[in-house]
N, C-alpha and C positions, 0 to 999 in steps of 0.2 A: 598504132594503138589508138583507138578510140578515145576522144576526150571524156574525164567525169565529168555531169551536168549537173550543176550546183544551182537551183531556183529559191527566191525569197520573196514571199507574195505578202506584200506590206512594208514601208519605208517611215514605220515609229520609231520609239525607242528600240523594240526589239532587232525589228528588219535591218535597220541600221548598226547598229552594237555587232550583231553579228555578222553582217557582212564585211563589215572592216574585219571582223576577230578572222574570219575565215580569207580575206584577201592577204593580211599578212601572213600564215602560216600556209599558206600557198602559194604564195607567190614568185616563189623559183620551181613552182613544177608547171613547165606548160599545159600540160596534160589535163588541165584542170579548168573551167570557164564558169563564171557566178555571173546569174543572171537574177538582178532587183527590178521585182514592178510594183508598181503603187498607181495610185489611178491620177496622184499631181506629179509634179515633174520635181517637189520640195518632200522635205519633211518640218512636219508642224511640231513646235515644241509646245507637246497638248498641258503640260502642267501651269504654262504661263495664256490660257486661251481668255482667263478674266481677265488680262489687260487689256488684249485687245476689245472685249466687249464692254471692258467700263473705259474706254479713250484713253484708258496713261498712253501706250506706245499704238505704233501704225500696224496692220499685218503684217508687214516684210521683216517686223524688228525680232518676230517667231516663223521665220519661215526661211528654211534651210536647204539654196540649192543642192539637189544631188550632183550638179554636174562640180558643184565647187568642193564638196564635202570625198567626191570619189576620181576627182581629177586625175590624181596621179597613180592608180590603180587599174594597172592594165589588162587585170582578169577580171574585170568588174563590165559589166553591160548593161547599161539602164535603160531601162522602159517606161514611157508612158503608157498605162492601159488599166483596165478594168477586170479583175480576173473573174469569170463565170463559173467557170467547173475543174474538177480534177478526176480527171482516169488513171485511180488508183492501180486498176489492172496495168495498163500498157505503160504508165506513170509518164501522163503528157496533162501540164497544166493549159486550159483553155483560154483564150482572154474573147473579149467584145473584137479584136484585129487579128488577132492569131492564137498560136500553140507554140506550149515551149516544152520540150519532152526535157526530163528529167531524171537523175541516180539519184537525188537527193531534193526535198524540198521541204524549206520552214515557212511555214505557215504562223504570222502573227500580223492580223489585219485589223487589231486593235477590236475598240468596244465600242459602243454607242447608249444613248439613255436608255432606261427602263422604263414605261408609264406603267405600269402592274394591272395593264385596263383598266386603269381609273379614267372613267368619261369624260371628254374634251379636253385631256394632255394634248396628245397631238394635235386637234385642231385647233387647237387656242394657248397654249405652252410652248416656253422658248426652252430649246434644250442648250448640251454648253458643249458638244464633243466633236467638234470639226471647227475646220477655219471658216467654214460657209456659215453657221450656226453664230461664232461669235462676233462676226459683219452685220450680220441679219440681225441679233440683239442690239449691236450696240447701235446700229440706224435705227431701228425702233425705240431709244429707249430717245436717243436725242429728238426724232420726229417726235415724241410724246412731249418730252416737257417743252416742245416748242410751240406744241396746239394746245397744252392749257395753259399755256401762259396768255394767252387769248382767248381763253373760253371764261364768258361771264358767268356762268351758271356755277356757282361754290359747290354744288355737290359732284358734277361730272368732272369739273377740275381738281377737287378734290379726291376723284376714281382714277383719274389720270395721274395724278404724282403719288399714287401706291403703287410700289414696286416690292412683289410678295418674291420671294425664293422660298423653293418647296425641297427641305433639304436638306443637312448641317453636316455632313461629310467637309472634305474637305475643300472638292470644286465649291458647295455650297457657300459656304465660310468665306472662301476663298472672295468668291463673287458679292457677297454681303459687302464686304472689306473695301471692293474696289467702288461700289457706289456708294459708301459713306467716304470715299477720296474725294468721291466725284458731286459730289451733291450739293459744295460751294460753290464752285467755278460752273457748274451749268445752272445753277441758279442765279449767280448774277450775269452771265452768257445771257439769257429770257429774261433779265429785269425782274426776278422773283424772289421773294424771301426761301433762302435752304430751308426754313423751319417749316413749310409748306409742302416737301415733301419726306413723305411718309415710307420709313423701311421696315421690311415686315422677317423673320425668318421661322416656315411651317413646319416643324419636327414628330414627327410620327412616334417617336421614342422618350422616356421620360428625360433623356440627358443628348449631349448635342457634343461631336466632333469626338465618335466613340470610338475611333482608332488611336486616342492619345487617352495616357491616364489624366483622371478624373483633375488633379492637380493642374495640369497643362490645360486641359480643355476650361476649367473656370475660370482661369486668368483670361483665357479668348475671351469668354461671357460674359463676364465684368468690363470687358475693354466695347464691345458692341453694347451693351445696355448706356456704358458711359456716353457713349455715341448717341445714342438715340433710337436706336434697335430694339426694337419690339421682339422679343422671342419667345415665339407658342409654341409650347412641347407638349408631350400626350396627344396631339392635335393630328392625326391624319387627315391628308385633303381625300375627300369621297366624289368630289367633282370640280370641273373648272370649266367654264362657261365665257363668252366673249369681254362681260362686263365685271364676274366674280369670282371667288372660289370659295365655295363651300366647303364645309368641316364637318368633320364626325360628328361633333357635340350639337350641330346646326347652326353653328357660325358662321356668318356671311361676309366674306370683306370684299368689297368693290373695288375692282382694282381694271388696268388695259393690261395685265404685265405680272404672268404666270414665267417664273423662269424655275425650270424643273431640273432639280439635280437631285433627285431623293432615288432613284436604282440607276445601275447599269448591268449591262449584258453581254454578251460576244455579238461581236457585227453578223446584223440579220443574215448576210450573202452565205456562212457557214452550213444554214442549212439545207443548201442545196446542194455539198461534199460530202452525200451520205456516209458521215463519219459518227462513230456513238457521241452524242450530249452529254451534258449530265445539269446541274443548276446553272441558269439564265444564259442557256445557250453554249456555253464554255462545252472545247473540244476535250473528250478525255484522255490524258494520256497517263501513259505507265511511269515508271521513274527514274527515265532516260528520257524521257520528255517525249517517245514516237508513240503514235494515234496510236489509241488501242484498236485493236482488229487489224490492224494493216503494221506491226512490226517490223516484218520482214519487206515495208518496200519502199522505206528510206525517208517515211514521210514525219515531219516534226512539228511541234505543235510550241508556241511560245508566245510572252508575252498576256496580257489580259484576256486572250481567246485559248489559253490552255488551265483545264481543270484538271490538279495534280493537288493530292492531298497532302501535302507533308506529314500533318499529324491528323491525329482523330478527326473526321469531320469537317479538318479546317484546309481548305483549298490554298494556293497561292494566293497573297494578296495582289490587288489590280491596280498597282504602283510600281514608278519608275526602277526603285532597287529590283525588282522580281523582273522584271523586263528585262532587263539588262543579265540579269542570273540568269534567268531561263535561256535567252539568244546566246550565252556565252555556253553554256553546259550542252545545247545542243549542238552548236558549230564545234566544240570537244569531242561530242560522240560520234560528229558525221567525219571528224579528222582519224579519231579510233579505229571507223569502220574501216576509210582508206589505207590507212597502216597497219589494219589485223592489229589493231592492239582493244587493252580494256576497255568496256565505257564506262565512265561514272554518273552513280545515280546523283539528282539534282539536290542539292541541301542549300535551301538560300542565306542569305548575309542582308541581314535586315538591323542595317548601323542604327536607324533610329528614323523617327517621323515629325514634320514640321511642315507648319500650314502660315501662310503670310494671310495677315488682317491688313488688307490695306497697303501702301506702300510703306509704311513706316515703322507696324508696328506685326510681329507672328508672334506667334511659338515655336517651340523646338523642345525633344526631346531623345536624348542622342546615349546609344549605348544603355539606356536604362541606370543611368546615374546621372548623366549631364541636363540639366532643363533651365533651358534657357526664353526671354520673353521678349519683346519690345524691339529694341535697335540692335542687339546682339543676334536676336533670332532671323531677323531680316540681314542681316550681313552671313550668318551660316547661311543661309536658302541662297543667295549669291556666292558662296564658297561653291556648295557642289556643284548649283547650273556651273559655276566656269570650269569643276572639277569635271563636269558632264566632256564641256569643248575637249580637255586635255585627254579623256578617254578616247574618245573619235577624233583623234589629233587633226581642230581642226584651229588655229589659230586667226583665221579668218573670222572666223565667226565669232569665237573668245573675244574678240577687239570689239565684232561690231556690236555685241550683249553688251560690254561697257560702255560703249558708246549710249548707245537706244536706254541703258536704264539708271546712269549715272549723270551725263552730260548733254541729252536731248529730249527729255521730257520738261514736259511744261506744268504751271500750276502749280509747283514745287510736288510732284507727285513722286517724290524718292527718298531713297532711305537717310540722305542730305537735306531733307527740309528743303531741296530747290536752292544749294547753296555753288551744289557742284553742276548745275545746267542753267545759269543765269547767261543767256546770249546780250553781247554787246556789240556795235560797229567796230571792225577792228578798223576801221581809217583812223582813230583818233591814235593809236599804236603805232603811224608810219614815221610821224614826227620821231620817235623816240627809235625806231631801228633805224633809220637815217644817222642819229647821230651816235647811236652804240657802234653802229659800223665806221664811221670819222673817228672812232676814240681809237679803234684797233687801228683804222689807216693812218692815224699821226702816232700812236705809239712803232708803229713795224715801222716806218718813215723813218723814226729816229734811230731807231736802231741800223739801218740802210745807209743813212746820210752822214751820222757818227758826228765829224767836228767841219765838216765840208760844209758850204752853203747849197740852202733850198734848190736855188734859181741856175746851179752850176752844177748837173750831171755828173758833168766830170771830176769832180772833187767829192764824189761820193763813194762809200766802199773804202773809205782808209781810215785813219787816225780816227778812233773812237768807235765806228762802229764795231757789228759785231760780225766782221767778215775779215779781220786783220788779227794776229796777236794768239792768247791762248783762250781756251773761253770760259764763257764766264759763270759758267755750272757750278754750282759749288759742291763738286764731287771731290775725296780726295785718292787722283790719281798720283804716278810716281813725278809727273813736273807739278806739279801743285806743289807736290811735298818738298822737293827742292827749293821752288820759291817761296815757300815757306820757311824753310831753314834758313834763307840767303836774308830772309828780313825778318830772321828772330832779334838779331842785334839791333836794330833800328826799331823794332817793334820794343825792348828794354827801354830804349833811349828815350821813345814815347813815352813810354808809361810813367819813367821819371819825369819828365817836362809836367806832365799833366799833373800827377803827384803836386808840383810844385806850383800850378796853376788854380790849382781845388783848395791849397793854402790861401790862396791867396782870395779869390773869388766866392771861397765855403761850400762849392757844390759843383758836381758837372752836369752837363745836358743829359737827361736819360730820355726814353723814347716812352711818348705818351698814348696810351691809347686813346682811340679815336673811330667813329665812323666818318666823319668829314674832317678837311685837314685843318687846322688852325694856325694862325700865323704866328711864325716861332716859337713853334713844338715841333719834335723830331718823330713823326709817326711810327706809330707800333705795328714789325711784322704779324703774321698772322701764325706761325712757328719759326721759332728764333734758329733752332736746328733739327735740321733734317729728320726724321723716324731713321733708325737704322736697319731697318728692314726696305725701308724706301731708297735709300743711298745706296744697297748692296746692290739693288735689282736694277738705279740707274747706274752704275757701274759696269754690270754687265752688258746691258743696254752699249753703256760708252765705254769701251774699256781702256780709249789710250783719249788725250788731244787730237786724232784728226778725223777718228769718229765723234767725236764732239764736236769739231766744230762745221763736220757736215750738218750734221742735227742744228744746230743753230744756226746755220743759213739757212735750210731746208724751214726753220720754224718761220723766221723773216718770212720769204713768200709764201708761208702758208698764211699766215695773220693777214697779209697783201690782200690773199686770195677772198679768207673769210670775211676781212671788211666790204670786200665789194661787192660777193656776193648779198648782206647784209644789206647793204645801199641801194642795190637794183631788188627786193625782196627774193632771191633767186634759193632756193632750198633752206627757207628760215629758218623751218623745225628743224632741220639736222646741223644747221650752221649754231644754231641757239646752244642744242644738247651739246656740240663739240666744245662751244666755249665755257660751257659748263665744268667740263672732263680737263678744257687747260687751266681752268683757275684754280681747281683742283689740284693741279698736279706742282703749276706755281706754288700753291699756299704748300702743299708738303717737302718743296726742294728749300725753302724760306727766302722766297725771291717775292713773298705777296703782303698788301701792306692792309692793315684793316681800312685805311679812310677809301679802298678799290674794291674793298668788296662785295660793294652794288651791282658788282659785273652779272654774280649771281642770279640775282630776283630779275631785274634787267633780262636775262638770257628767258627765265621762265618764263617773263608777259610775256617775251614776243613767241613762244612755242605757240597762241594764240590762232596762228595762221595770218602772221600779220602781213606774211612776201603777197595774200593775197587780193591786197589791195594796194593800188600802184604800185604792184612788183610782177616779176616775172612770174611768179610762184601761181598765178591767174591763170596762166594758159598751160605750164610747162608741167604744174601735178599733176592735174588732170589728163594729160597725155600721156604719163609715165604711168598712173595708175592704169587708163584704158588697155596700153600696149602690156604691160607686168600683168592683168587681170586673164587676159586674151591666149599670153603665151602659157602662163601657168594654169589657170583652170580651162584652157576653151572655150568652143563655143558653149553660152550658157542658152538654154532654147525652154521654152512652153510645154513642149512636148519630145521626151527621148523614145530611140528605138526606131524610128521612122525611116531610117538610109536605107 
């Protein structure tokens, strides 16, 4: 039997969504091979491209290998290449290196700016819709205020630190946001007052960020005017030129630094797959998502380069929710085809819309009730990016987004005010895992050595420790319960003495709470008795004395084990979180005292990465990451497709 050929020409949001949707719902048919090309070897996460153009993060921090993201997808075939054409008839997509013939292909090769022929965009306007673009701006923006910060002439340094955005959508916005982040820190970078430069945003329309209600979008406008945001509305630019941009009204503002986010369109390369258009290039499809004219030859249309009207007039929006809908509804229809069953027409799920100002401070507007602004809104916009990872299950990448936008940005450019990415030397932390790990190696000691002496091996493992006798869980099995019976009478006999002792002295010793211990005070457990839910489950756990008092040898050389890992810095983070999980589990059996329970915070600093400085943890992560990185995703390369 011939295999289905499944082709995906574009690796965005769409190309991607859907070829995971379509590897896992084939992939126990062999019969079946997906072939992804994109012209990088990554996928750009295009919604976050203002950070990289205004410096918070690096480019790798939005840039998503395919070989990591489709690693373990063995119907998957990636390609580096350029696609040129598609023969509809014979249905063989062409690239710049080859041909992929096909039963099936989606088409969603994303969008790029619009200049509307307005004079000197292109040769003098920075657009925002590639990873090439937001490199290119953001070296230009810092080569600028680094030449007027040295240019004596007040008026050309003055045309130098205006930075216009032509635009209020949401890239717009978006980008405005991220150079009022940036307009401290590169100004005292050049030794220049922020108040020196100048942020401008050019809106062609009477109102600004018209994809949110009016309510949402004025909260944005009030938070950029408080900033220092100049915002021209009614104002269409009619020209941009090397040193200006001109205005309808014949307004002139002198600026190096046109960044054009005011249209977009379907990627120009569309129309050379003489497929029917419709508005700014967008491919038309019917509503099942396949090109119109060409239904019957498997060809699909998704993402910001498919024009599908849902209601009157109004086309798919050219945002991530409609990406994601469209690539899922067509990978549905081309499953339908294979299966002879129905397909369903596209109806999108449009939960709500939110535009981040800056790293600090968005809106959100969710479901049409919920509107949210400020630190709230910025932590939703981080819900879905990570709800994004967990849809293209990619956990790797989920870690490394937290990483890059919580814990590695500088400047305090996050939604922590810079509280959760403040870097320190972790040497000044070895002192203190050295001796958290001596606290475990003389407590497990103790328990080893019992009533033996240090210096005498041989007298160790008897009388008192915990490797002789019954143990010392305080679970109540059936010998518990007997030695409990056997010292009720004696336990009477106590109580009476004491009784007669408390006459005598007016009070007895009770146990005081404490965080450190104080001399003659009887310290306070941490739970006096056990949760009963907790007792049942270590009971099952332990159900007689001699599976307990395996576990309590077995815990002795693990505490051995964990202190000395500890000491030599040898797997910190996971020696840290384990000691975590046993103090834990001490303070619920009530064997834990509060003046110990520094053990806690203690185990956090050092999850710092402190093994890797004078510790092992220097050479031995990094190996286990390279080898774990290598066997699980492959090789990761430049360029796929090439064998």
């Amino acid at each position: 039997m011939a295999k289905i050929k499944i082709v995906v020409v574009g690796a965005g949001y769409a190309g991607v969504f859907g070829t995971k949707f379509l590897s896992k719902k084939l992939k126990k048919n062999p019969d079946v091979e997906i072939t992804l090309i994109d012209r990088h070897s990554y996928q750009t996460m295009m919604t976050e491209l203002h950070e990289v153009a205004g410096g918070r993060v690096e480019p790798e921090a939005i840039q998503y290998d395919l070989q990591r993201l489709f690693c373990r997808r063995k119907n998957v075939k990636l390609v580096t290449d350029t696609v040129t054409s598609i023969d509809k008839e014979n249905k063989v997509v062409y690239t710049q290196k080859g041909s992929y013939e096909f039963d099936y292909v989606i088409i969603g090769m994303g969008a790029e700016a619009n200049d509307f022929g307005v004079p000197g965009v292109r040769q003098h306007g920075f657009s925002l819709w590639s990873m090439e673009d937001a490199i290119l701006l953001r070296e230009h923006i810092e080569q600028t205020v680094a030449r007027a910060a040295l240019e004596p002439d007040e008026n050309i340094r003055r045309e130098m630190l205006t930075f216009v955005v032509c635009g209020s959508g949401f890239t717009g916005i978006e980008m405005i946001g991220e150079l009022v982040d940036l307009k401290k820190s590169i100004a005292k970078k050049n030794k220049i007052s922020p108040d020196e430069i100048s942020l401008k945003v050019v809106e062609a329309l009477p109102t600004i960020l018209n994809m949110l209600e009016r309510y949402d979008a004025d909260i944005a406008e009030r938070y950029l005017v408080k900033k220092g945001v100049e915002i021209l509305k009614s104002s269409p630019v009619v020209e941009v030129s090397e040193k200006e941009v001109r205005l309808q009204d014949g307004t002139k503002i002198p600026t190096r630094t046109l960044i054009w986010t005011a249209g977009v369109q379907a990627n120009s390369d569309v129309k050379d797959f003489g497929m029917e258009t419709a508005h700014a290039n967008r491919l038309a499809a019917n509503e099942f998502l396949q090109a119109v004219g060409f239904e019957d030859k498997g060809i699909y249309v998704v993402g910001d380069i498919v024009y599908y009207e849902e209601f009157e007039n109004t086309p798919t929006p050219q945002i991530v929710q409609a990406a994601e809908g469209t690539a899922h509804y067509a990978a549905m229809n081309i499953l339908a085809d294979i299966h002879q069953t129905e397909k369903k027409a596209f109806k999108g799920n449009y939960q709500g819309y939110m535009v981040s100002v800056g790293s600090k401070f968005g809106v959100a507007s969710l479901f049409d009730k919920i509107h949210l602004s400020g630190f709230l809104a910025i932590i939703m916009k981080h819900i879905i990016n990570l709800k994004y990872f967990f849809d293209i299950r990619s956990g790797h990448y989920a870690f490394q987004y937290m990483m890059h936008e919580f814990f590695r940005v500088e400047n305090e450019r996050n939604v922590t005010r810079g509280h959760s990415s403040r870097n320190s030397n972790v040497l000044w932390s070895v002192p203190l895992r050295v001796f958290y790990g001596l606290v475990w190696l003389v407590e497990a000691g103790k328990k080893m050595i019992g009533n033996g002496e240090v210096l005498k091996p041989s007298t160790w493992f008897g009388e008192g420790s915990w490797f002789v006798g019954d143990s010392v869980f305080p679970w109540t099995w059936e010998y518990a319960k007997d030695a409990a019976d056997a010292a009720t009478g004696a336990t009477e006999a106590v109580d009476a003495a004491t009784a007669a002792t408390d006459a005598v002295d007016g009070a007895t010793e009770v146990a005081k709470f404490g965080l450190s211990y104080a001399f003659g005070e009887q310290p306070m457990v941490v739970i006096e008795n056990s949760p009963a839910w907790f007792t049942k489950m270590m009971q099952f756990i332990m159900p007689n004395n001699d599976v307990a008092m395996f576990f309590q040898k077995f815990m002795v050389f693990f505490e051995i084990a964990l202190a000395l890992a500890l000491i030599a810095g040898l797997f910190t983070w996971l020696s840290s979180a384990t000691t975590i999980a046993l103090v834990l589990t001490f303070c619920l059996s009530g064997m834990f005292y509060w003046v110990n329970i520094w053990f806690i915070p203690v185990a956090f600093a050092l999850m710092n990465g402190s093994g890797r400085t004078l510790g092992l943890d220097k050479w031995v992560q990094p190996w286990i990451q390279r080898t774990l990185h290598k066997w699980w995703y492959g090789e990761v390369k430049s360029i796929y497709g090439q064998d």
